[in-house]
N, C-alpha and C positions, 0 to 999 in steps of 0.2 A: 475334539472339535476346534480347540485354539491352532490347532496346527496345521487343521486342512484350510481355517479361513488364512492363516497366515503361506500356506502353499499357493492357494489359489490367488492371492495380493501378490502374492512374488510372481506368481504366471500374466496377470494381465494389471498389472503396476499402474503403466501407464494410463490404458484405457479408465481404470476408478479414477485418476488423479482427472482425465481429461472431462469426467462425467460428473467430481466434484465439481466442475470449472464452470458445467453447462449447466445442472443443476443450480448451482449458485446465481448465475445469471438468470436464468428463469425464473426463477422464484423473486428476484430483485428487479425483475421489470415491470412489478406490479403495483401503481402508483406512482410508477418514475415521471408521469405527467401530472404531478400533485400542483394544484395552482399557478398551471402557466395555461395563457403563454404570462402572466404577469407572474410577479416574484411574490410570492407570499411569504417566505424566511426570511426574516429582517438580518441576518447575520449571514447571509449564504453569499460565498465569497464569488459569486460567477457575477453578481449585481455591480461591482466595484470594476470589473473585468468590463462587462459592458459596457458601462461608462468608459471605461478606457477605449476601448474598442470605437466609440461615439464623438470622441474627443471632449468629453465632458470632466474629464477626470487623467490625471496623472498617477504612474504610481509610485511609491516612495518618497514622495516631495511633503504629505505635512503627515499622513497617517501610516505609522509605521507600527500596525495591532498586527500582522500578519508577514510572515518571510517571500520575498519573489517566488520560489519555484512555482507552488501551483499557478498561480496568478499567470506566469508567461506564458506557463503551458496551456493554461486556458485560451488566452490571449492569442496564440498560433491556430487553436482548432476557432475558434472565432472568426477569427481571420478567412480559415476556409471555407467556415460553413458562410457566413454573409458573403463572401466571394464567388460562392457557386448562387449565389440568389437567396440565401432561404431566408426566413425573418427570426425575429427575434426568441420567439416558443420554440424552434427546430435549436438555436444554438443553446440555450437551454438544458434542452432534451438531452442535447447534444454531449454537454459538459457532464450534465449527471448518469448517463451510460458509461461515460470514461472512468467516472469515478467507481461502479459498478465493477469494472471490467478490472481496475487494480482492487478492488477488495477482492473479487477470482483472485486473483494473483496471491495475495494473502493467506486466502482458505490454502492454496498450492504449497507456501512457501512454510504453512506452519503443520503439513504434513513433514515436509524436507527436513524440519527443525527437530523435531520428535525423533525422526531416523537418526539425524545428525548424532543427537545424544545418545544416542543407544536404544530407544525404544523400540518396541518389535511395529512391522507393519498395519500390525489391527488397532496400537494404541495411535499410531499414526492418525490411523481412518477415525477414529474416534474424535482424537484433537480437531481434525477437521470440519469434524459432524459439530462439532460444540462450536467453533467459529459461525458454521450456517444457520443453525438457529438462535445463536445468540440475536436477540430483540435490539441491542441497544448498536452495535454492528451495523446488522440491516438497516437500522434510523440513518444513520449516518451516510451511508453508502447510497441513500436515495437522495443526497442533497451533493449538489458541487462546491465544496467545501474543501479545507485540505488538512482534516482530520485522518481520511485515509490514504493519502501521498505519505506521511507522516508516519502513520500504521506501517505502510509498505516497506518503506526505506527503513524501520528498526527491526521488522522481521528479516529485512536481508541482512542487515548490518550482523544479526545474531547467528545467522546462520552462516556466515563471511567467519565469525568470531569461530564457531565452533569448529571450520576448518581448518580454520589455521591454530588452532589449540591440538590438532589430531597431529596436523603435520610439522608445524613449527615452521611452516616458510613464509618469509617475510611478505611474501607477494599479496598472503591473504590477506592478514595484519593494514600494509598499506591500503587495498579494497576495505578494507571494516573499516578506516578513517576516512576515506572516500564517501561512503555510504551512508555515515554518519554525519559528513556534511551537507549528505542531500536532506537527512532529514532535519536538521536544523534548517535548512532554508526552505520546509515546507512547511516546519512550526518549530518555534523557537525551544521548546520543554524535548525536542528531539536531542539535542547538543548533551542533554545530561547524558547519555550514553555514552557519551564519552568514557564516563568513570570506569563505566562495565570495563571498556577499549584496554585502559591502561591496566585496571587489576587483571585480568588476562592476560596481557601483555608479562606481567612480574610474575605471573604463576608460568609461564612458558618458560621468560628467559631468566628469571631469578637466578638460578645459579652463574649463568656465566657473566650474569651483571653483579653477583657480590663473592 
């Protein structure tokens, strides 16, 4: 049985991968209007964003609890959504669909990661499956926040890691330090990854370094 569901994942790979993505999203559109068009998460980082957006608020000038990335990024789609007209609930909506759409990318990326290391395709779908119902995930992924820019950027950082561990080309190596600084700059506890970076690094090139 493990072999035909693992025949039949190898036959339409892509299509599960693309129906964990829609599936995910489906299921996480439900409450994505939780207390707007007002803000009801006293910590939910699209609030600080609007302000900026309002000119009421600068960022980086006295409160530094949070790294740029998400912030800008919001900051841009803000930009277009009050630019095409729409009001403050739409940019909102707005921001926490985006943040939706990178946890999809997540559920994607920690299929990828599973294969990476050698798992077979059904524990893949499994790892997957465990990412979508995880409760505390989904909480997350309903707020524009950038808990899962953060997510995002270490899932690739590891999957960046595990290529370049197969192949030993520098190219990866530099991408996993790259990637690693996006997630520092979406939340500061991303930079410990680092460590992972380097011990990897001494297990690849340790011999021709000592």
């Amino acid at each position: 049985m493990i072999e035909s569901a693992e025949h039949i994942l190898n036959k339409y790979e892509k299509v599960v991968l693309f129906f964990l993505f829609v599936i995910f999203i489906l299921i996480n559109l439900n409450g994505l209007s939780w207390g707007l068009p007002d803000s009801w998460h006293p910590d939910e980082l699209v609030r600080m964003v609007d302000w900026a957006l309002k000119g009421d608020y600068q960022f980086d000038q006295e409160n530094f609890t949070y790294p740029s990335l998400p912030k800008y990024v919001m900051y841009g789609l803000g930009k277009i959504v009050y630019g095409l007209g729409y009001p403050t609930g739409t940019f909102y909506y707005a921001a926490r669909f985006l943040t939706v759409i990178l946890g999809g990318l997540v559920v994607i990326l920690t299929y990828s990661i599973t294969r990476a290391a050698g798992g077979k395709r059904l524990s893949a779908l499994f790892a997957s499956l465990l990412i979508i119902t995880c409760s505390e995930f989904s909480m997350n992924v309903h707020l524009a926040h950038n808990d899962i820019y953060v997510a995002l950027f270490c899932a690739l950082a590891v999957l960046i890691l595990l290529k370049y561990r197969e192949t030993a080309n520098r190219l990866w190596l530099y991408a996993a330090f790259f990637t690693v600084g996006l997630a520092a700059s979406s939340k500061y506890n991303g930079g410990t990854l680092l460590l992972g970076l380097y011990i990897v690094y001494l297990l690849t090139e340790g011999k021709s370094l000592f």
